[in-house]
PQR file with spaces between the fields and no chain letter, atoms N, CA, C, O and H, PARSE charges and radii, in Angstrom:
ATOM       1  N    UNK     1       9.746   20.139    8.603 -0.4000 1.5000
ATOM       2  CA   UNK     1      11.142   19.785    8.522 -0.0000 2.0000
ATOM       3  C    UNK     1      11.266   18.312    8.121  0.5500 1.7000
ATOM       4  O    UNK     1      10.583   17.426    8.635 -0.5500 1.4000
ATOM       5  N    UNK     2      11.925   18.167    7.435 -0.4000 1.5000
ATOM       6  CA   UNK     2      12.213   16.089    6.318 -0.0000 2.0000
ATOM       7  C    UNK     2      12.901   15.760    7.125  0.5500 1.7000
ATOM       8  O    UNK     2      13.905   16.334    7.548 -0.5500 1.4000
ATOM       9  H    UNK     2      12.480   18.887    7.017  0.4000 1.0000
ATOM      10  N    UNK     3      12.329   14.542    7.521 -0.4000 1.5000
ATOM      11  CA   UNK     3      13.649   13.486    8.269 -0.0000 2.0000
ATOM      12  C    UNK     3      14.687   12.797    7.463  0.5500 1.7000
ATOM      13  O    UNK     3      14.621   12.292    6.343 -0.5500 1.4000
ATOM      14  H    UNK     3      11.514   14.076    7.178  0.4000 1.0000
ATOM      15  N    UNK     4      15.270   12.860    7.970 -0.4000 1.5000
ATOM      16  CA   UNK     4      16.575   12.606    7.317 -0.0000 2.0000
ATOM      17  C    UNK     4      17.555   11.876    8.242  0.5500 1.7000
ATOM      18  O    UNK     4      17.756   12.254    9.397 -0.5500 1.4000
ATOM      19  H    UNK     4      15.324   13.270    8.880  0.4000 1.0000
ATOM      20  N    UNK     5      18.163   10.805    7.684 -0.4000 1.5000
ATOM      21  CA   UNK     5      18.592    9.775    8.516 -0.0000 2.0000
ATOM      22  C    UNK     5      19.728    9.363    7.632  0.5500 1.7000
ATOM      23  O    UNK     5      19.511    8.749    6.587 -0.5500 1.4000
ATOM      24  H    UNK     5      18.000   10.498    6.746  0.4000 1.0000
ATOM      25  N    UNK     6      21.298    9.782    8.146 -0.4000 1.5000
ATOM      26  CA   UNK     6      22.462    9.534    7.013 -0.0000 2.0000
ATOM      27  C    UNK     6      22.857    7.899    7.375  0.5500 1.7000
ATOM      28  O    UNK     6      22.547    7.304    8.408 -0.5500 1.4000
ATOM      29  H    UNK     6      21.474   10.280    8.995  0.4000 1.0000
ATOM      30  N    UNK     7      23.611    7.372    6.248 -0.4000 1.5000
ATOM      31  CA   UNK     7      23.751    6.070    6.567 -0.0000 2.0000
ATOM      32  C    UNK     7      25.032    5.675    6.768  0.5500 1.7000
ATOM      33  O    UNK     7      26.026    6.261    6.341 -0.5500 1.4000
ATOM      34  H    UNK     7      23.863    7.855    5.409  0.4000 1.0000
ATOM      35  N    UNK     8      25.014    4.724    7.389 -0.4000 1.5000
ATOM      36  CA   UNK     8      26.719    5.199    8.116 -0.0000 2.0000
ATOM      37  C    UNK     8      27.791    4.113    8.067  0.5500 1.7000
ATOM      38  O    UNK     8      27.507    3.505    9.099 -0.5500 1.4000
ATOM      39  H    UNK     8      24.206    4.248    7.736  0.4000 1.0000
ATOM      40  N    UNK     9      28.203    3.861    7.861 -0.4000 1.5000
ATOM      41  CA   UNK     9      29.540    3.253    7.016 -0.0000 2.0000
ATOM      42  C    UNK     9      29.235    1.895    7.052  0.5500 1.7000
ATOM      43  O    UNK     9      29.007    1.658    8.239 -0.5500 1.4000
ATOM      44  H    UNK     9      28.433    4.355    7.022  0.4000 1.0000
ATOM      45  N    UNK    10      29.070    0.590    6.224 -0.4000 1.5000
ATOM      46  CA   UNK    10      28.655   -0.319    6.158 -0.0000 2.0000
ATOM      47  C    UNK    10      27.347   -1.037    6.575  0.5500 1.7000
ATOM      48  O    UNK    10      27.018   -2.220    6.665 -0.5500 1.4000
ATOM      49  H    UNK    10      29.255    0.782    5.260  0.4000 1.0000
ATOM      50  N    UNK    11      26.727    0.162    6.795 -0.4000 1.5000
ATOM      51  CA   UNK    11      25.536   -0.234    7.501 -0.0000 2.0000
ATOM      52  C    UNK    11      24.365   -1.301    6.622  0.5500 1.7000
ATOM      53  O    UNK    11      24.638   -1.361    5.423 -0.5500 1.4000
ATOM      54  H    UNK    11      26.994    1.123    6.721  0.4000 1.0000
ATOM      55  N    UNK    12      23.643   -1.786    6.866 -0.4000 1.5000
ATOM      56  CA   UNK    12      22.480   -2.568    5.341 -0.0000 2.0000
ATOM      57  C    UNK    12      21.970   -1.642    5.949  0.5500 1.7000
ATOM      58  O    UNK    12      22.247   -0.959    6.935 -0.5500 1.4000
ATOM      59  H    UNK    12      23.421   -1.738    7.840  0.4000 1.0000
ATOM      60  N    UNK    13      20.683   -1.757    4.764 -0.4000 1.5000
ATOM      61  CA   UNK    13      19.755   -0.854    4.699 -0.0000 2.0000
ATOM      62  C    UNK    13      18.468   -1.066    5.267  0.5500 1.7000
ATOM      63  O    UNK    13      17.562   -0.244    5.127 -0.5500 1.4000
ATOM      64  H    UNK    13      20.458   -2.312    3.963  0.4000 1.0000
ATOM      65  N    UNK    14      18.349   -2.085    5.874 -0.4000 1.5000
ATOM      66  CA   UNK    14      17.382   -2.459    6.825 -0.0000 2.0000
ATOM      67  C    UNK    14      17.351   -1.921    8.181  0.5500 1.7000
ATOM      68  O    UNK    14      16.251   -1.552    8.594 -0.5500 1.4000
ATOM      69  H    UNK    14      19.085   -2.752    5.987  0.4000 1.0000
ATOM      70  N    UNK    15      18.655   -1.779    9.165 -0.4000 1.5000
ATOM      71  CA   UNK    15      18.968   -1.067    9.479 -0.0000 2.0000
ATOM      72  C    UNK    15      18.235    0.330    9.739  0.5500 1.7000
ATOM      73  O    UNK    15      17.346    0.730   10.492 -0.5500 1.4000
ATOM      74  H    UNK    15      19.548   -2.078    8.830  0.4000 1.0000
ATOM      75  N    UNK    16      19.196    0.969    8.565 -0.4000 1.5000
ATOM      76  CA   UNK    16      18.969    2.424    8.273 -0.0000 2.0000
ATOM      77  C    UNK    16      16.939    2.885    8.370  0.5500 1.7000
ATOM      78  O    UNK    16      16.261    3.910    8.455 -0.5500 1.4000
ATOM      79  H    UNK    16      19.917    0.644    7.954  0.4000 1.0000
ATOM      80  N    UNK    17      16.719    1.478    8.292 -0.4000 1.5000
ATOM      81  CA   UNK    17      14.791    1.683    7.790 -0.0000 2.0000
ATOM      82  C    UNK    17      14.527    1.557    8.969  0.5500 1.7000
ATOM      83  O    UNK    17      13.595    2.267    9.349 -0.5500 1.4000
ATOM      84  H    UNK    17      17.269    0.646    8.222  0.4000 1.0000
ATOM      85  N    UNK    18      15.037    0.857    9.785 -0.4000 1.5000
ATOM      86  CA   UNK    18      14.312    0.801   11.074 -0.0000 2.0000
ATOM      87  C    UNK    18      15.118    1.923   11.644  0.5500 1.7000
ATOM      88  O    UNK    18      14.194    2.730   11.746 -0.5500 1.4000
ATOM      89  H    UNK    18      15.794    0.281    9.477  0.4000 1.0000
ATOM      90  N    UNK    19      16.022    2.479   12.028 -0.4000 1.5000
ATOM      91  CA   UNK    19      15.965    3.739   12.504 -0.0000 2.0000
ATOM      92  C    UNK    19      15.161    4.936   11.815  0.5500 1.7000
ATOM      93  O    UNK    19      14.969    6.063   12.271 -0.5500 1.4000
ATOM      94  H    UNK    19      16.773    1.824   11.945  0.4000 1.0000
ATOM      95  N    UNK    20      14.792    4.460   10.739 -0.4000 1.5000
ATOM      96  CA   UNK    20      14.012    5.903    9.893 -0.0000 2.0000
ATOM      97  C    UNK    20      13.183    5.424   10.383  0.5500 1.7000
ATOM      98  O    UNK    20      12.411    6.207    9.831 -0.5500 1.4000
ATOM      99  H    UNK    20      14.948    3.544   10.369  0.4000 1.0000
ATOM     100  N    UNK    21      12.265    4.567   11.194 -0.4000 1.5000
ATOM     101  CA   UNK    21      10.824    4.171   11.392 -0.0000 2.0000
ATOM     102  C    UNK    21      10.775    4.222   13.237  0.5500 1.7000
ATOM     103  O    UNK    21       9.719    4.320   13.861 -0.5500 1.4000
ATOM     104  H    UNK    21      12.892    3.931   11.642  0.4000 1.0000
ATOM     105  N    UNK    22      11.986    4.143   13.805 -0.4000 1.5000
ATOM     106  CA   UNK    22      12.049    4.782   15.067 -0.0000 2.0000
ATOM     107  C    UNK    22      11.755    6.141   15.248  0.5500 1.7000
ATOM     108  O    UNK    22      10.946    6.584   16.064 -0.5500 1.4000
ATOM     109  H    UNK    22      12.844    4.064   13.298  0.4000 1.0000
ATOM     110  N    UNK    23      12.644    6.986   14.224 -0.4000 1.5000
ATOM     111  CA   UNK    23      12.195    8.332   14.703 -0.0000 2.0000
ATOM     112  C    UNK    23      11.208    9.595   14.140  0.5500 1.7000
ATOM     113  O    UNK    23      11.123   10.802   14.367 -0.5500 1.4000
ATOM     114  H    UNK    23      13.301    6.626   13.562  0.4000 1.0000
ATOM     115  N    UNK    24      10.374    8.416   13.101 -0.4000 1.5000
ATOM     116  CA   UNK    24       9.041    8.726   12.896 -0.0000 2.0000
ATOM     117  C    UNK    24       8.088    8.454   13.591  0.5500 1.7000
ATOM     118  O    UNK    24       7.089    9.173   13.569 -0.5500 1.4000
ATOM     119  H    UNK    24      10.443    7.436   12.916  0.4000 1.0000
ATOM     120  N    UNK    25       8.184    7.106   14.549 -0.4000 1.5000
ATOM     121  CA   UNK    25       7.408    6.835   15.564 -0.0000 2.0000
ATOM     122  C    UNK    25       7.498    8.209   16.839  0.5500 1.7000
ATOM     123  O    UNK    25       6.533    8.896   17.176 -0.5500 1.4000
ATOM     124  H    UNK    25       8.996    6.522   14.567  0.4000 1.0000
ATOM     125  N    UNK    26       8.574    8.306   17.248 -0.4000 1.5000
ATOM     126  CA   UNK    26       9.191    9.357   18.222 -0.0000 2.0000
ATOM     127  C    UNK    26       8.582   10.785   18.333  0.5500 1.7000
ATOM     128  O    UNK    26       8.098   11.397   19.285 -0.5500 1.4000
ATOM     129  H    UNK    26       9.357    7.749   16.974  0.4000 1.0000
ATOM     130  N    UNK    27       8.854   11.215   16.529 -0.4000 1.5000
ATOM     131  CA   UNK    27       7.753   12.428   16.081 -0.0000 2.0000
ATOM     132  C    UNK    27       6.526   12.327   15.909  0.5500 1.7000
ATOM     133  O    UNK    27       5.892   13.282   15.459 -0.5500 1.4000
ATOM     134  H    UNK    27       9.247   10.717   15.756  0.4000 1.0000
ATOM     135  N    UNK    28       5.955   11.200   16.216 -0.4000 1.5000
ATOM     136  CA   UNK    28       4.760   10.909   15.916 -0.0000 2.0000
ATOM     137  C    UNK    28       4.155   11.602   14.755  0.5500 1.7000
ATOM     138  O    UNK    28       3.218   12.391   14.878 -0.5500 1.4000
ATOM     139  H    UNK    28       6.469   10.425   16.582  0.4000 1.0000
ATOM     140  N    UNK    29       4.830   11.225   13.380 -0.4000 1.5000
ATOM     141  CA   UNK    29       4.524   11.760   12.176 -0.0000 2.0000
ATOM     142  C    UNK    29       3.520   10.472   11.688  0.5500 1.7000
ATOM     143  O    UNK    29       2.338   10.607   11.373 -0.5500 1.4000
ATOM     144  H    UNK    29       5.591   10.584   13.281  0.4000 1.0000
ATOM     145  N    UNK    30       4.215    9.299   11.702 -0.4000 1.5000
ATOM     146  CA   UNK    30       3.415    7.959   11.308 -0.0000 2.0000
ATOM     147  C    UNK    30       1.573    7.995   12.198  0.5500 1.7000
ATOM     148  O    UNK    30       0.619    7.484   11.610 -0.5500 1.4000
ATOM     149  H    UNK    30       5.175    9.189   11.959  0.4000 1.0000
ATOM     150  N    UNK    31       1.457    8.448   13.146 -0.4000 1.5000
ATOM     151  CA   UNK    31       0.193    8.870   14.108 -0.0000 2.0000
ATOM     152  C    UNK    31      -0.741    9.907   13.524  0.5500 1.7000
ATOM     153  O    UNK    31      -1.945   10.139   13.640 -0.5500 1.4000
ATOM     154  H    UNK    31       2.231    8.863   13.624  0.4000 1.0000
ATOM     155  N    UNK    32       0.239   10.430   12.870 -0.4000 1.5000
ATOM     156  CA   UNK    32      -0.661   11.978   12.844 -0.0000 2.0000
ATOM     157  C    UNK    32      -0.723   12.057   11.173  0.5500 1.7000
ATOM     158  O    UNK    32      -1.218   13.058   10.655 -0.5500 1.4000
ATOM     159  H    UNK    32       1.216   10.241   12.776  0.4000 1.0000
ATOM     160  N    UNK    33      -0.210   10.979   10.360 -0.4000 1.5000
ATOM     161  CA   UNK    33      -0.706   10.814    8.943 -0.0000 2.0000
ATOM     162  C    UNK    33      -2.221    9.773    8.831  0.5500 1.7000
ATOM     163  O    UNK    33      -3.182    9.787    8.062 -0.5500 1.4000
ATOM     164  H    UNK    33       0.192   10.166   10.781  0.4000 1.0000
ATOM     165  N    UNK    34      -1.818    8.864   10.088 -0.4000 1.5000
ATOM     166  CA   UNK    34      -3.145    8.308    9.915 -0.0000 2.0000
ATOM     167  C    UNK    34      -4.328    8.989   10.575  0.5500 1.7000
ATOM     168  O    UNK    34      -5.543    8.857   10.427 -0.5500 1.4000
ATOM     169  H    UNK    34      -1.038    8.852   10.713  0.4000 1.0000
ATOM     170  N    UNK    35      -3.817    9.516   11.107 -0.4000 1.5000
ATOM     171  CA   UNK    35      -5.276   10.216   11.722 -0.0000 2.0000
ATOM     172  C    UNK    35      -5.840   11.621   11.026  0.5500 1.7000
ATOM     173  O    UNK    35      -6.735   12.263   11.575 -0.5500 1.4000
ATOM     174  H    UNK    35      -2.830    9.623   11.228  0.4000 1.0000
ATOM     175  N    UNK    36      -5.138   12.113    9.558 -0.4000 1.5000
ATOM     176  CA   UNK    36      -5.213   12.574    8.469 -0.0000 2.0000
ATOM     177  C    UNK    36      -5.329   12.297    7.422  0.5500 1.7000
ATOM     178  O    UNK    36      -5.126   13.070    6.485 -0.5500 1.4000
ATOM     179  H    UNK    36      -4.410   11.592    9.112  0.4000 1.0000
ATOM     180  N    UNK    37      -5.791   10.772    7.293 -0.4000 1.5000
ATOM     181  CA   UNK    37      -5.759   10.340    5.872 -0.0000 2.0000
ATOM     182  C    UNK    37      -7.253   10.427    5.148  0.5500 1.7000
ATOM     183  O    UNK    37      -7.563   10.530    3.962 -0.5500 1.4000
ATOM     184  H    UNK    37      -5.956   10.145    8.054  0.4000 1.0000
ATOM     185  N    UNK    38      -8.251   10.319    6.676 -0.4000 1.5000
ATOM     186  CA   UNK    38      -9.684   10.502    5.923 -0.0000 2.0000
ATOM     187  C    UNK    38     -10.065   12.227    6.656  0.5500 1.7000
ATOM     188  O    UNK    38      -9.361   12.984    7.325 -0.5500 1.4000
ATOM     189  H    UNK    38      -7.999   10.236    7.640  0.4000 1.0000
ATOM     190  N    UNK    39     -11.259   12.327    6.232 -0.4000 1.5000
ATOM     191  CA   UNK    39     -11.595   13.476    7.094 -0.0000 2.0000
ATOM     192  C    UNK    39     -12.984   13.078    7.580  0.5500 1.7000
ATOM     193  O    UNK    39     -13.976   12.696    6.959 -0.5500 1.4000
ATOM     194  H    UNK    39     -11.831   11.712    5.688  0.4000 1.0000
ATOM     195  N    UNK    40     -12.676   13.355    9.338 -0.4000 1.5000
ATOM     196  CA   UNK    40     -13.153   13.267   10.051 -0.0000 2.0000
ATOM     197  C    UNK    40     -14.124   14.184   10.282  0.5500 1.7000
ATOM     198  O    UNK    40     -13.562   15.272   10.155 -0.5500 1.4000
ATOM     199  H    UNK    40     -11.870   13.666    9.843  0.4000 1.0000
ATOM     200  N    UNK    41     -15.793   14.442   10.674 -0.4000 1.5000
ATOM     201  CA   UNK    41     -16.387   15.312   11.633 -0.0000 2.0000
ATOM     202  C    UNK    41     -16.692   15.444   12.675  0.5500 1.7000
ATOM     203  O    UNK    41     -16.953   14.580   13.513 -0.5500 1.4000
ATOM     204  H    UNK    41     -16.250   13.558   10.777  0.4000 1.0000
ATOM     205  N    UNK    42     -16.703   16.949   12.790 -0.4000 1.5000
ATOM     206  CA   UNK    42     -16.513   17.606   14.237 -0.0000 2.0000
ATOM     207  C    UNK    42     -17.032   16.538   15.255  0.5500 1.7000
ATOM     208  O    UNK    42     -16.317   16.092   16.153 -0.5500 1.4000
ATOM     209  H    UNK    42     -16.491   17.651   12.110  0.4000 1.0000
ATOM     210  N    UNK    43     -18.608   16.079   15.003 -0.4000 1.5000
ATOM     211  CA   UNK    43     -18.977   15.272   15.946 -0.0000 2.0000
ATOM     212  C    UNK    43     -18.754   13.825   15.858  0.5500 1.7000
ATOM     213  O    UNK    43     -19.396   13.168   16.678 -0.5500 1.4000
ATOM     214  H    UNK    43     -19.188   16.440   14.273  0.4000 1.0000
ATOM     215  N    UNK    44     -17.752   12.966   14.799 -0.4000 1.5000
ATOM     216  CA   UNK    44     -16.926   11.958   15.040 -0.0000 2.0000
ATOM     217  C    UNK    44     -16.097   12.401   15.754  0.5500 1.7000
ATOM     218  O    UNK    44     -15.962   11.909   16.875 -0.5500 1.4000
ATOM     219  H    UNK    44     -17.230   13.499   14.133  0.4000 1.0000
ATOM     220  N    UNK    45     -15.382   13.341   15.378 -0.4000 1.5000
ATOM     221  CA   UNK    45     -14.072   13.449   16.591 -0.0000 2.0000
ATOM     222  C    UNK    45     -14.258   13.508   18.040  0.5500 1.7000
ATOM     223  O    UNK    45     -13.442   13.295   18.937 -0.5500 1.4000
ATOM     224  H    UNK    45     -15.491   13.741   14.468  0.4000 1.0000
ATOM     225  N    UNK    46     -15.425   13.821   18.091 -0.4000 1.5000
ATOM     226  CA   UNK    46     -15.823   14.303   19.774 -0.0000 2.0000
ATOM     227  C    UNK    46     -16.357   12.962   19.963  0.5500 1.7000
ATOM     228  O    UNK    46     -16.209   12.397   21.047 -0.5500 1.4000
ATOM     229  H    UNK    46     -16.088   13.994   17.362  0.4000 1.0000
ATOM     230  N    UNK    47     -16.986   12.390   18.961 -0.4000 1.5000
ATOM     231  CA   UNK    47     -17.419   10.606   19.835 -0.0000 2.0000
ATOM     232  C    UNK    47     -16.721    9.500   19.964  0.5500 1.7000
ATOM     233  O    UNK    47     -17.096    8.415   20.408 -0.5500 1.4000
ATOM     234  H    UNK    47     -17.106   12.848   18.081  0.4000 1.0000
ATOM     235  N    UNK    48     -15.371    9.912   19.434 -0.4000 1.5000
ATOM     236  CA   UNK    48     -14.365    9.429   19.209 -0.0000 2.0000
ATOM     237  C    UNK    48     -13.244    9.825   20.749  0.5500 1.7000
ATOM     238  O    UNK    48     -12.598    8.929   21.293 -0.5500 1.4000
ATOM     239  H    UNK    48     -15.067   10.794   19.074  0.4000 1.0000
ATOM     240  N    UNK    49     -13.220   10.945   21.124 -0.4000 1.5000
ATOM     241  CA   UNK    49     -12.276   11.316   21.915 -0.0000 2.0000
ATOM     242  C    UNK    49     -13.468   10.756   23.393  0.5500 1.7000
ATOM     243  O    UNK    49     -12.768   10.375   24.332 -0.5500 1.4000
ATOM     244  H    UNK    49     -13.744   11.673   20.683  0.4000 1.0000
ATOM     245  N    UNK    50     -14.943   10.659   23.704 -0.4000 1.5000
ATOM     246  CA   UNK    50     -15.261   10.973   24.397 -0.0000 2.0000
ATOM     247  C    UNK    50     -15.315    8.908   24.922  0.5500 1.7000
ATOM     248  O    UNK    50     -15.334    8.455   26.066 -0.5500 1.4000
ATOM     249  H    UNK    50     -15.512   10.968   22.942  0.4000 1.0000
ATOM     250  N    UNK    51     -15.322    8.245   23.798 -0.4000 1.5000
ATOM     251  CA   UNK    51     -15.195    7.198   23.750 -0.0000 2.0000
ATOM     252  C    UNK    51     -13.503    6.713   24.260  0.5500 1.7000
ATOM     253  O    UNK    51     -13.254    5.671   24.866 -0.5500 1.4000
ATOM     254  H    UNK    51     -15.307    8.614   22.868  0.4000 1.0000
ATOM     255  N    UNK    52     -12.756    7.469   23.954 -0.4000 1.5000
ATOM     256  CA   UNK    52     -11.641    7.523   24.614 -0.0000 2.0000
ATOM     257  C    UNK    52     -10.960    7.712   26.134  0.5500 1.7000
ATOM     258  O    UNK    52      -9.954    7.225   26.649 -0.5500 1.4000
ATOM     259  H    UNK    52     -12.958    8.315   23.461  0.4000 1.0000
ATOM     260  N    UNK    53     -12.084    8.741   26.655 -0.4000 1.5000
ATOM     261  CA   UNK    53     -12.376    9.634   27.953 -0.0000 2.0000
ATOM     262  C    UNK    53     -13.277    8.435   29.154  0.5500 1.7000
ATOM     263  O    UNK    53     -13.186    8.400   30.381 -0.5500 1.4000
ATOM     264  H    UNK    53     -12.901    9.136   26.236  0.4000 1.0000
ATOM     265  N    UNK    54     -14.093    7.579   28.246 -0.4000 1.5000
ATOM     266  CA   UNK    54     -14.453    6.856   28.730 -0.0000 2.0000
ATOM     267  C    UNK    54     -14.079    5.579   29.344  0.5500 1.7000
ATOM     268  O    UNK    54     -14.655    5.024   30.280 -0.5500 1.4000
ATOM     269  H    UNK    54     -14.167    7.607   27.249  0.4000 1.0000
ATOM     270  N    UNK    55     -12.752    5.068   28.523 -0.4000 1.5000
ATOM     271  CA   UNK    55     -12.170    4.035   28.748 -0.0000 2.0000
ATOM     272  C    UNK    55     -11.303    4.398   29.411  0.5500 1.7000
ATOM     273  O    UNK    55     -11.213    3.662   30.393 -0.5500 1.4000
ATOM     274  H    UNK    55     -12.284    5.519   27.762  0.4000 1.0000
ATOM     275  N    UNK    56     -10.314    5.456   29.408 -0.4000 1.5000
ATOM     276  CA   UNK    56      -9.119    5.550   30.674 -0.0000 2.0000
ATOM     277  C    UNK    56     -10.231    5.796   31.940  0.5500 1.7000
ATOM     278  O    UNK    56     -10.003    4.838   32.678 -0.5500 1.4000
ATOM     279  H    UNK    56     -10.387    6.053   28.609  0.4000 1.0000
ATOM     280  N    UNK    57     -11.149    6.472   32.466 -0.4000 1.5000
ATOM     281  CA   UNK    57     -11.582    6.561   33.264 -0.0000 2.0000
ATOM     282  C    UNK    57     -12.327    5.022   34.253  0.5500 1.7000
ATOM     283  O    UNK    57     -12.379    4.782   35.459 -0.5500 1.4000
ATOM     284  H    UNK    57     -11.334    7.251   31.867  0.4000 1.0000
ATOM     285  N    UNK    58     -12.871    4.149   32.847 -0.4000 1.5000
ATOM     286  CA   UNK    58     -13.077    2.674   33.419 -0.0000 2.0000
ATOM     287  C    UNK    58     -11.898    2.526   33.909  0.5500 1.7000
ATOM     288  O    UNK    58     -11.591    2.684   35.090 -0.5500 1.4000
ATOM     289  H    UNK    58     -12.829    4.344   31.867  0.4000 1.0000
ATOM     290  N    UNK    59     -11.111    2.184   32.923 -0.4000 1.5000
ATOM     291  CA   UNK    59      -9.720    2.101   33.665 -0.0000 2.0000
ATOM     292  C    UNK    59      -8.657    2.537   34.931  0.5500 1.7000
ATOM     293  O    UNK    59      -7.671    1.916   35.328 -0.5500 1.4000
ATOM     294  H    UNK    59     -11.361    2.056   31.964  0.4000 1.0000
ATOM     295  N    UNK    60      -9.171    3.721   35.375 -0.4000 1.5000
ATOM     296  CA   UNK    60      -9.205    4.083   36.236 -0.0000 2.0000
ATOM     297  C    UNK    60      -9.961    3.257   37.472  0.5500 1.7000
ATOM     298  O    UNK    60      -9.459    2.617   38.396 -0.5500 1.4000
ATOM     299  H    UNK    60      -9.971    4.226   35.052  0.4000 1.0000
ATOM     300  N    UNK    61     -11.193    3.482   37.179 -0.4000 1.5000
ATOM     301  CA   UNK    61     -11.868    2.921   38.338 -0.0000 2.0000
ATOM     302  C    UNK    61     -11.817    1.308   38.859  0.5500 1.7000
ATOM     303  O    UNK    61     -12.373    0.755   39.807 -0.5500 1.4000
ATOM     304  H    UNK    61     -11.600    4.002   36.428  0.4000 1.0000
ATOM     305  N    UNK    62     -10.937    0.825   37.855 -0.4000 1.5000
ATOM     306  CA   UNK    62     -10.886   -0.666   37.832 -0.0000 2.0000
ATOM     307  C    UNK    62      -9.533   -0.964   38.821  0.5500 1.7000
ATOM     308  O    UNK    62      -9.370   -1.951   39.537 -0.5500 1.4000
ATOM     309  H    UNK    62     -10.485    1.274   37.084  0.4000 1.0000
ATOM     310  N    UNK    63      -8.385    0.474   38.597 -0.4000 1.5000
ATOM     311  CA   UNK    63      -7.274    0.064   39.158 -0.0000 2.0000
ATOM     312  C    UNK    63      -7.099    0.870   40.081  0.5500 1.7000
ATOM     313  O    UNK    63      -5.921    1.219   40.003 -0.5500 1.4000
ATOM     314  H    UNK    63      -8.517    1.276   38.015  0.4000 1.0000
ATOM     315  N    UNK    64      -7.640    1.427   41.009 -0.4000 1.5000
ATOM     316  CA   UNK    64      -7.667    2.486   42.070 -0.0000 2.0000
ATOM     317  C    UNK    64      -8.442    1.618   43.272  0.5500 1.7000
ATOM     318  O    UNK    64      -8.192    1.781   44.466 -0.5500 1.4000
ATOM     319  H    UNK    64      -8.597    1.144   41.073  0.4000 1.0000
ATOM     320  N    UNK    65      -9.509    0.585   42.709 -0.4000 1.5000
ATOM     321  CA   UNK    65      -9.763   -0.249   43.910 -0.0000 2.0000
ATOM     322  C    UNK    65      -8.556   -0.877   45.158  0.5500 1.7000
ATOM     323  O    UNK    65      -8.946   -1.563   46.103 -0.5500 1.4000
ATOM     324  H    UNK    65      -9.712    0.452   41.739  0.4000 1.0000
């Protein structure tokens, strides 16, 4: 579905860009183009997510003391 963002009566167009860039952030379309722009393998993605798994959990253990 196209986002689409009408512009509304005197508005500039700077504006209008930053609400078109709010609710691409929101849909997390801007997230999910970059994380589609190369192609990734199976076992990057997993050393990638596990490297991820790793740091909230430091994180965890750092703030639960």
């Amino acid at each position: 579905m196209p986002i689409e963002i009408k512009m509304r009566k005197n508005e500039p167009i700077d504006r209008a860009l930053r609400r078109m860039k709010k609710k691409l952030e929101r849909e997390n379309i801007i997230k999910d183009v970059r994380t589609k722009r190369y192609n990734e393998k199976p076992c990057e993605r997993r050393r990638r997510k596990e490297k991820v798994m790793a740091f909230t959990a430091m994180l965890r253990r750092r703030y639960a003391e």
